[in-house]
N, CA, C and O atoms as a GROMACS GRO file, in nm:
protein
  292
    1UNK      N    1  10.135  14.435  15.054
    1UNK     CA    2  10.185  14.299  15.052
    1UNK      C    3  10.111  14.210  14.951
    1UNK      O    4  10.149  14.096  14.928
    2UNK      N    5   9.978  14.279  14.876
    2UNK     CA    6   9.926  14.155  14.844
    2UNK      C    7   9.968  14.139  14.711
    2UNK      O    8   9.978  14.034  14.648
    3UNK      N    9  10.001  14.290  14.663
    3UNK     CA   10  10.081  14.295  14.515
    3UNK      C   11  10.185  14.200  14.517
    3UNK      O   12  10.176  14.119  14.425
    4UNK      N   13  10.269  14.186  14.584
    4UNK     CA   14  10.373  14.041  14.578
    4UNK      C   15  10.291  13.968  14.537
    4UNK      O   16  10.266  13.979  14.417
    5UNK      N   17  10.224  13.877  14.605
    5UNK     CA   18  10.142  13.725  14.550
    5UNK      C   19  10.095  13.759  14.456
    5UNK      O   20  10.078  13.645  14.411
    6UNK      N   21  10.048  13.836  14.364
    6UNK     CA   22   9.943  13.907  14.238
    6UNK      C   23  10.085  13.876  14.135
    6UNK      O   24  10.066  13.799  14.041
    7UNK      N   25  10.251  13.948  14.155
    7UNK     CA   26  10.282  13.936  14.086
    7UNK      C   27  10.346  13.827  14.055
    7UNK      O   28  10.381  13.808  13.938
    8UNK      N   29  10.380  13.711  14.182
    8UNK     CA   30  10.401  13.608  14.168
    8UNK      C   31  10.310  13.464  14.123
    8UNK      O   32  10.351  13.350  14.103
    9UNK      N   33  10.162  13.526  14.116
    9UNK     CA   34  10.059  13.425  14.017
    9UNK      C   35  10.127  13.444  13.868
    9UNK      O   36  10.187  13.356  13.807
   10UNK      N   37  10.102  13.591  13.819
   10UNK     CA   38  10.090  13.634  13.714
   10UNK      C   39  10.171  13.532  13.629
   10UNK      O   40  10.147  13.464  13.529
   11UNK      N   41  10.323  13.559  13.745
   11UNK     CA   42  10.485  13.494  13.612
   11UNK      C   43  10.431  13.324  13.693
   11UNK      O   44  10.472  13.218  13.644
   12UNK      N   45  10.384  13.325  13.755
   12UNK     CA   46  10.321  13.145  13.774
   12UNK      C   47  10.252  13.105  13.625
   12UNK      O   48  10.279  13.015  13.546
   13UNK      N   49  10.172  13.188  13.622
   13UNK     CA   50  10.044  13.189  13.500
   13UNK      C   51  10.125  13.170  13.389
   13UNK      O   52  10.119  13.063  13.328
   14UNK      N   53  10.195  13.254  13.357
   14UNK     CA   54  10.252  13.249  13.261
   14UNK      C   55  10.364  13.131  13.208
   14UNK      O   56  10.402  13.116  13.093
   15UNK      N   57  10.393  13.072  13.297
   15UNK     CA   58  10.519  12.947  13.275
   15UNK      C   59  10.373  12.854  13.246
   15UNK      O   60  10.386  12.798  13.137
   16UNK      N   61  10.248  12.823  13.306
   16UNK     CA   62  10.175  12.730  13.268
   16UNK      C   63  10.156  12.773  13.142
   16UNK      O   64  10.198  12.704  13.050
   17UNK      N   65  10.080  12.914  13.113
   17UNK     CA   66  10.017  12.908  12.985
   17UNK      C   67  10.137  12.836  12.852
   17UNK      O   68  10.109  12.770  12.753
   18UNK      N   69  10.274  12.884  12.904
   18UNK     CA   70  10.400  12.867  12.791
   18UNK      C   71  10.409  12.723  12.828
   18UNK      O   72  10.426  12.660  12.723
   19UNK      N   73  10.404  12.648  12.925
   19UNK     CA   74  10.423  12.513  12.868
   19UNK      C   75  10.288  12.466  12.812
   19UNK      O   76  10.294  12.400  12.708
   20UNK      N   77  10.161  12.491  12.869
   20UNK     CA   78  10.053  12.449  12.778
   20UNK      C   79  10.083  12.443  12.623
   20UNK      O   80  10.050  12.337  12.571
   21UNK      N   81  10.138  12.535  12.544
   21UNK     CA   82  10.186  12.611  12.395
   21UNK      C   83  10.239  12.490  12.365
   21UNK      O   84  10.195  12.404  12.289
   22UNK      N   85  10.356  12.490  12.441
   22UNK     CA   86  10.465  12.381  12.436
   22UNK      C   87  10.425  12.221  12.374
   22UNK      O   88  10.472  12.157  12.280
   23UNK      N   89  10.317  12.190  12.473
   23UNK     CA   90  10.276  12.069  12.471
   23UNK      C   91  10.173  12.061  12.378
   23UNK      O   92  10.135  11.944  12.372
   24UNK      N   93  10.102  12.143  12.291
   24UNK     CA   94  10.022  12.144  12.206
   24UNK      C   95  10.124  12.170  12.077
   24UNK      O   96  10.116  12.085  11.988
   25UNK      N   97  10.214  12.274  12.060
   25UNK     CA   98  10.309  12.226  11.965
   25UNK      C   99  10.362  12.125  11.967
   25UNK      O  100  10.372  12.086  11.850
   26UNK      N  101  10.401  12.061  12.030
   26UNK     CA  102  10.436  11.882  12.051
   26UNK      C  103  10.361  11.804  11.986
   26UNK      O  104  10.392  11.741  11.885
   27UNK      N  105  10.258  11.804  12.045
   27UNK     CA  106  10.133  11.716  12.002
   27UNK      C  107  10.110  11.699  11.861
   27UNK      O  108  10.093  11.603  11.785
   28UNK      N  109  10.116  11.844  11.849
   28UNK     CA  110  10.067  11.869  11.709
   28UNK      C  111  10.208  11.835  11.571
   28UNK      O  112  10.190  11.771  11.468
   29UNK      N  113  10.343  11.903  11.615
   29UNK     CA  114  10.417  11.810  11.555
   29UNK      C  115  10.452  11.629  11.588
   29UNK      O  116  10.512  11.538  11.531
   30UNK      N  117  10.410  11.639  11.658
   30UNK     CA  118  10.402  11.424  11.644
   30UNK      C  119  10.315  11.421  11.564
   30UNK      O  120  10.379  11.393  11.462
   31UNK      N  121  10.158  11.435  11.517
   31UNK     CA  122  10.082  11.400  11.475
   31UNK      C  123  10.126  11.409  11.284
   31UNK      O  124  10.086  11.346  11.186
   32UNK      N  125  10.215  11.511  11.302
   32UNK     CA  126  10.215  11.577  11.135
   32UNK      C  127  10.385  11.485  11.112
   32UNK      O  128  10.428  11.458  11.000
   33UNK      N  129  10.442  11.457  11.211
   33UNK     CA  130  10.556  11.345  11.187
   33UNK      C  131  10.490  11.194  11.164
   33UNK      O  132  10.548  11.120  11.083
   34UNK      N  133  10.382  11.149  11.226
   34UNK     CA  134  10.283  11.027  11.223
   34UNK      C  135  10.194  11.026  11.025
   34UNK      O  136  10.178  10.953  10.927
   35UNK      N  137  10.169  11.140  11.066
   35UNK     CA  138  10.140  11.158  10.879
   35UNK      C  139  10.251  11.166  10.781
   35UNK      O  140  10.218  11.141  10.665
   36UNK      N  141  10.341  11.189  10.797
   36UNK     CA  142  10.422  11.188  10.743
   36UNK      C  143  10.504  11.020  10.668
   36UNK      O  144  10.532  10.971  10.559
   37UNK      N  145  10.513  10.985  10.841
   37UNK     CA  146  10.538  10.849  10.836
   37UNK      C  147  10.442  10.765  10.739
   37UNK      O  148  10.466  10.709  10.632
   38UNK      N  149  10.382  10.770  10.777
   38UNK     CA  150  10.195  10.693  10.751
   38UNK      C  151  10.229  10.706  10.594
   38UNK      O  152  10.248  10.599  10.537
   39UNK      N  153  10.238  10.821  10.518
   39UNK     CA  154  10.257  10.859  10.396
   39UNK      C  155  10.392  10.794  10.297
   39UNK      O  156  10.403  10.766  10.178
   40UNK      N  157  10.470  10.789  10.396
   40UNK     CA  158  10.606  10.730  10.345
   40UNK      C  159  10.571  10.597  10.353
   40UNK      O  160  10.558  10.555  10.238
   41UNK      N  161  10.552  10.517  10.427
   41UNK     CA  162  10.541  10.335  10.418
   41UNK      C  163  10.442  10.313  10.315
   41UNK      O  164  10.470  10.212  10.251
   42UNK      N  165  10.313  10.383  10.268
   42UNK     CA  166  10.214  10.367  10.199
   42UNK      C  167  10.322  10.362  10.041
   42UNK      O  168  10.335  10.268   9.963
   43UNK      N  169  10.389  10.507  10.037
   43UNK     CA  170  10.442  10.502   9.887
   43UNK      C  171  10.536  10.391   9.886
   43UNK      O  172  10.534  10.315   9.789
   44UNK      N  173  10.628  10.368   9.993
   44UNK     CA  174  10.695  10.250   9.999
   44UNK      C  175  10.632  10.078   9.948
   44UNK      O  176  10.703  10.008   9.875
   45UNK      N  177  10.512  10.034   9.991
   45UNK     CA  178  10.424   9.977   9.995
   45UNK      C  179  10.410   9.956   9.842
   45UNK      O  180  10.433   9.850   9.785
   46UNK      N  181  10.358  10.099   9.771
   46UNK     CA  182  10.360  10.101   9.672
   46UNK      C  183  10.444  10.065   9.541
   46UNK      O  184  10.404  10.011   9.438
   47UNK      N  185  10.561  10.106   9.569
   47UNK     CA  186  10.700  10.093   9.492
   47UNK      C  187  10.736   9.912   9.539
   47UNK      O  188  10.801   9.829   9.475
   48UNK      N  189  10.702   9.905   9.601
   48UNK     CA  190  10.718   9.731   9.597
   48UNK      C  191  10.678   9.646   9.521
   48UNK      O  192  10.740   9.553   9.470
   49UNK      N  193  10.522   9.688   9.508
   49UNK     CA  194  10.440   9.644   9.438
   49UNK      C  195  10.482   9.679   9.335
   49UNK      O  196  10.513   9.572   9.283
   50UNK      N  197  10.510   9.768   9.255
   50UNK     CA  198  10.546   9.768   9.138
   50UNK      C  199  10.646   9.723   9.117
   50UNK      O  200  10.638   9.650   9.018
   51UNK      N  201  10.779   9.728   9.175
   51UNK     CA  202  10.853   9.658   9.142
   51UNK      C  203  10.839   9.478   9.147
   51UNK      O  204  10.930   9.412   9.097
   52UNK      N  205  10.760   9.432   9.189
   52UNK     CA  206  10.719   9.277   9.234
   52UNK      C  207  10.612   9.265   9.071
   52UNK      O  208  10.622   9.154   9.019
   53UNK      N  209  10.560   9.321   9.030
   53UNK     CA  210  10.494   9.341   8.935
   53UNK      C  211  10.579   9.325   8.809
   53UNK      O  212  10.552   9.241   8.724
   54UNK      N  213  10.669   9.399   8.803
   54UNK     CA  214  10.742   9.476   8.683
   54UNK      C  215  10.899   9.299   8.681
   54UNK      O  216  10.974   9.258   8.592
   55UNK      N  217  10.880   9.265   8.793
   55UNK     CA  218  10.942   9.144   8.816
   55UNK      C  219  10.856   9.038   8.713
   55UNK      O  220  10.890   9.000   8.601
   56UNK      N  221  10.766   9.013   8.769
   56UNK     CA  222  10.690   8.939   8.725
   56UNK      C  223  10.626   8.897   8.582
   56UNK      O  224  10.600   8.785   8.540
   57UNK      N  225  10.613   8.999   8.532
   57UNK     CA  226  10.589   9.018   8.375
   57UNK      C  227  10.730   9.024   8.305
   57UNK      O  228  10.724   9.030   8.182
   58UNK      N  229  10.856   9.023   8.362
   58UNK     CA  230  10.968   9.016   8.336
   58UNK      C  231  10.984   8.813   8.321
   58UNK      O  232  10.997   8.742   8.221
   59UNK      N  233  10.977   8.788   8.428
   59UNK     CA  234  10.963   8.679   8.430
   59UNK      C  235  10.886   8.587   8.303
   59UNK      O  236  10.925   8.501   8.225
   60UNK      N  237  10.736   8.663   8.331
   60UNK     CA  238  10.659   8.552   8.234
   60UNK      C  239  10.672   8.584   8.086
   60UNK      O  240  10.619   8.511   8.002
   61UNK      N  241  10.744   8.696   8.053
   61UNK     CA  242  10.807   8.777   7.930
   61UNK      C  243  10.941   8.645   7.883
   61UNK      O  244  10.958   8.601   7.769
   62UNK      N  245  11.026   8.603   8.018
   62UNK     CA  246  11.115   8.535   7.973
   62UNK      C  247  11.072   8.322   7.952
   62UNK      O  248  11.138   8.231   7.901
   63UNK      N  249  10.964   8.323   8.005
   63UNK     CA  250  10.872   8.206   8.026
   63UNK      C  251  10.849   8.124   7.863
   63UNK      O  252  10.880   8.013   7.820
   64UNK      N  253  10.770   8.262   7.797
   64UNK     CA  254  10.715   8.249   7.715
   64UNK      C  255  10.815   8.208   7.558
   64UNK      O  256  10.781   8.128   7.470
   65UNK      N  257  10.956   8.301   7.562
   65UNK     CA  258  11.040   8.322   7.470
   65UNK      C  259  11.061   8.202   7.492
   65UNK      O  260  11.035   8.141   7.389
   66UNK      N  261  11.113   8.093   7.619
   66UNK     CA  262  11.170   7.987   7.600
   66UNK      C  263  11.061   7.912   7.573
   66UNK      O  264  11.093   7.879   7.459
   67UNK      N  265  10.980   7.871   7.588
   67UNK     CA  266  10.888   7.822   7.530
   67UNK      C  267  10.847   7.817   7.388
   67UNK      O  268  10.793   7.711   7.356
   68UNK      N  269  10.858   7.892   7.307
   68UNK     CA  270  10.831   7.918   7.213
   68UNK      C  271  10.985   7.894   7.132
   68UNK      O  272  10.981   7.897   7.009
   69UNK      N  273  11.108   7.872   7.195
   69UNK     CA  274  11.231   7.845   7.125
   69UNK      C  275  11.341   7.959   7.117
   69UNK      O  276  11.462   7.940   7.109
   70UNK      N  277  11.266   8.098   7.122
   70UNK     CA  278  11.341   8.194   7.065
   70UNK      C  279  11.436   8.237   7.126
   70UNK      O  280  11.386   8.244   7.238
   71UNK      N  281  11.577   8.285   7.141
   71UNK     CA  282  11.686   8.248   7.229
   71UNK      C  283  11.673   8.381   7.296
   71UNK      O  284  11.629   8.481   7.241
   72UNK      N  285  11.707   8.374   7.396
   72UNK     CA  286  11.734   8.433   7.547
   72UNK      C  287  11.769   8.586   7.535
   72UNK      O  288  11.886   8.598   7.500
   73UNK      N  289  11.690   8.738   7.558
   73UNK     CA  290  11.777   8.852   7.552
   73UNK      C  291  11.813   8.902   7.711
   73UNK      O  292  11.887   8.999   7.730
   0.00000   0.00000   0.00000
């Protein structure tokens, strides 16, 4: 009789150890989706700035021409 309970730990054991897996693959893909993210708003961040930049010297590019008289391209 005691082999029953022995083999009913075992497949017990085993559904924990497989969701333990489970939840550490989880974990571990959130963390590498969080980097991911993290990585994307930064270049985003970035490309703003340049474009706010690339604005700007556009601007004081067109500042200067009128100032100086020379007509509008």
């Amino acid at each position: 009789m005691p082999h029953v309970y022995c083999v009913f730990i075992h497949a017990l054991l085993q559904i924990v150890v497989k969701e333990e897996m489970r939840r550490r693959h989880m974990a571990e893909h959130e963390r590498r989706m969080a980097e991911m993210r993290k990585a994307e708003r930064e270049r985003e961040r970035a490309r703003a700035q340049q474009r706010q930049q690339r604005r700007a010297g556009e601007r004081d590019k067109r500042r200067r021409r009128t100032a100086s008289g020379s007509p509008k391209k």
